[in-house]
N, C-alpha and C positions, 0 to 999 in steps of 0.2 A: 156658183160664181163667187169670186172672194173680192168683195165691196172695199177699195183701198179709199178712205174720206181722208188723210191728210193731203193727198195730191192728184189731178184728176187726171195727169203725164202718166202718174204710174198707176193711176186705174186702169184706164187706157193698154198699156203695157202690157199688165198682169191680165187681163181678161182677153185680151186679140182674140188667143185661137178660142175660145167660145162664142165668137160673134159670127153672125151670119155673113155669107159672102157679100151683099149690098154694106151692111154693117161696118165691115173691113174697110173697104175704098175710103168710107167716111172718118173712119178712125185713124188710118194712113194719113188721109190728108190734114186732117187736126196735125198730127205728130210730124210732119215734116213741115208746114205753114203755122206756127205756133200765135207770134206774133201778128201774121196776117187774119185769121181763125177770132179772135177777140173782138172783129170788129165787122164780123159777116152775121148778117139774122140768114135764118134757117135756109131761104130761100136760093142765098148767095153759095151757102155752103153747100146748097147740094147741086149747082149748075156746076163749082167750080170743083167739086171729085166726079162730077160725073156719075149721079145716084139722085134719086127723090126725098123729098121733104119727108115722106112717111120713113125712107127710111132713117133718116138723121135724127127723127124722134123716137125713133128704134132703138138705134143703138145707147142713145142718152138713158134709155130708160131700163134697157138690158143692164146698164150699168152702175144703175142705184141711183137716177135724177130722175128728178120729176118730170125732165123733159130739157131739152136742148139753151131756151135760154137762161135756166138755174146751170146747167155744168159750164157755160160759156163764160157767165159771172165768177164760179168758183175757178174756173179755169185763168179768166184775167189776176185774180187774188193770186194763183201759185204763180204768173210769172211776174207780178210785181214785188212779191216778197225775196223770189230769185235775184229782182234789179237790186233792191232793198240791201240784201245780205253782200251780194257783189259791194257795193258802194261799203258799206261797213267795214269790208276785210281789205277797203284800201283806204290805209288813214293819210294817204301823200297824196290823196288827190285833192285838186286846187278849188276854189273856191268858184272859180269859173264854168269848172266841169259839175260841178254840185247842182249849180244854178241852171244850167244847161240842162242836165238830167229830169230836174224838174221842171222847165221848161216846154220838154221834150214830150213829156206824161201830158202835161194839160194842151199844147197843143195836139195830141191825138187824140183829144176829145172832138176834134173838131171830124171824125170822120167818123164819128157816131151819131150824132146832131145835126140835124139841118136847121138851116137858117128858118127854113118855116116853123120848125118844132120849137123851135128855143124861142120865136118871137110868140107863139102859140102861149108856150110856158107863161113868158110873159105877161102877156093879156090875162092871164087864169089868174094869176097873182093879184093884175091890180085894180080886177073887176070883181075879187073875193072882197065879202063883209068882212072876215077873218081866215086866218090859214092855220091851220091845225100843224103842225111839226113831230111826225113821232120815229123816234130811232131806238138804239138798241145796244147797248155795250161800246164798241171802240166808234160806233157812228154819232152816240150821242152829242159829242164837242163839236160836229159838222153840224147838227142840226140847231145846238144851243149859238153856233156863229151864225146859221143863215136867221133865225128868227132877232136876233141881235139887228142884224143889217138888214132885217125888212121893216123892222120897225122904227130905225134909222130914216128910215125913208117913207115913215106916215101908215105903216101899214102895220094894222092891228097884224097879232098873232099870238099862239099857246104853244108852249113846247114845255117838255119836263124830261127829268132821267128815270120818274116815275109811272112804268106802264098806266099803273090803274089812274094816273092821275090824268094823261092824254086819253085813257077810254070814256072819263066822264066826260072831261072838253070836247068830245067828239058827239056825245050821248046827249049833250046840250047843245049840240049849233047846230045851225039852221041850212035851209037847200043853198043858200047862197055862200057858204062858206066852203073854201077848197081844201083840200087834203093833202099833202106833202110826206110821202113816205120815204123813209131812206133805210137803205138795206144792203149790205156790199154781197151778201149770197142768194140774196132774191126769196130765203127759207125763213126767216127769221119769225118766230110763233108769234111774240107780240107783236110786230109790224104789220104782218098778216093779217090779223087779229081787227088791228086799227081798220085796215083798210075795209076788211067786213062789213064794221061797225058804221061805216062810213057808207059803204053802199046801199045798206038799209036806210040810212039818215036822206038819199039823193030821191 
């Protein structure tokens, strides 16, 4: 099987006829529900091709992921680099439509999230001693702004661009301190890593 990692469209693609026939339905329905697909956990994807959850982590894994919600992640990345590029190769579009477009990306956050999760999150935040913040390359300036604006708002926190420096911040805190991972492929060695470190500390 020939593992395509710049795009998981044409992993998908290039690999079909070696998937099992359960495998197929799920990979059909990825490729023709692209943008609906990004915002189903395992369960949803496999009621709506018509196939089971064992096999949806099948075919993810047939395909060189670790499992269905890493290619789902990498999947959202190929088509917002797609909107991305789209938007770039039209320099006449107005200022409205820009705002709109990114308007459009964060409210489809909201069918990822539930109101119980996010107020969840919440709580975890402001009942943490400290919050640990570790990222990774192009996530770092997400993580260097959320630890900015928590602290804005009274709330200890550690974050750096330097793995080893979030391992020891990690290495020192205590059971009551939360953990803030951010990762846009869900793979990411030193976030991973953090999180480890983190689980051992609970």
């Amino acid at each position: 099987m020939q593992i395509i990692q710049s795009s998981v469209i044409d992993n998908i693609k290039v690999n079909f006829e070696s998937l099992f026939p359960a495998e197929k339905k799920v990979a059909k329905y990825i490729l023709e529900h692209l943008n609906e697909v990004i915002f189903l956990n395992i369960s949803e994807l496999a009621t709506n091709s018509n196939s089971s959850e064992s096999s949806v982590v099948r075919m993810a894994k047939h395909l060189g992921y670790n499992g269905y919600f890493q290619m789902r992640l990498l999947l959202s990345n190929d088509i917002s680099k797609k909107d991305k590029d789209i938007l770039c190769n039209q320099p006449l579009l107005t200022s409205e439509k820009i705002f709109s477009s990114c308007a459009n990306r964060i409210q489809s956050l909201s069918n990822m999230i539930t109101t119980e999760q996010l107020v969840k999150a919440a709580k975890l935040i402001q009942n943490a001693r400290i919050c640990h913040i570790t990222s990774i390359g192009n996530t770092i300036p997400v993580a260097i702004d959320l630890g900015f604006r928590l602290e804005r708002n009274g709330q200890a926190c550690t974050y750096s661009n330097q793995p080893e420096q979030y391992y020891n911040h990690i290495a020192l805190g205590q059971k009551d301190d939360l953990l803030i991972a951010i990762t846009r492929s869900g793979a990411s060695k030193q976030v991973l890593k953090s999180i480890s470190l983190a689980e051992k500390k609970a």
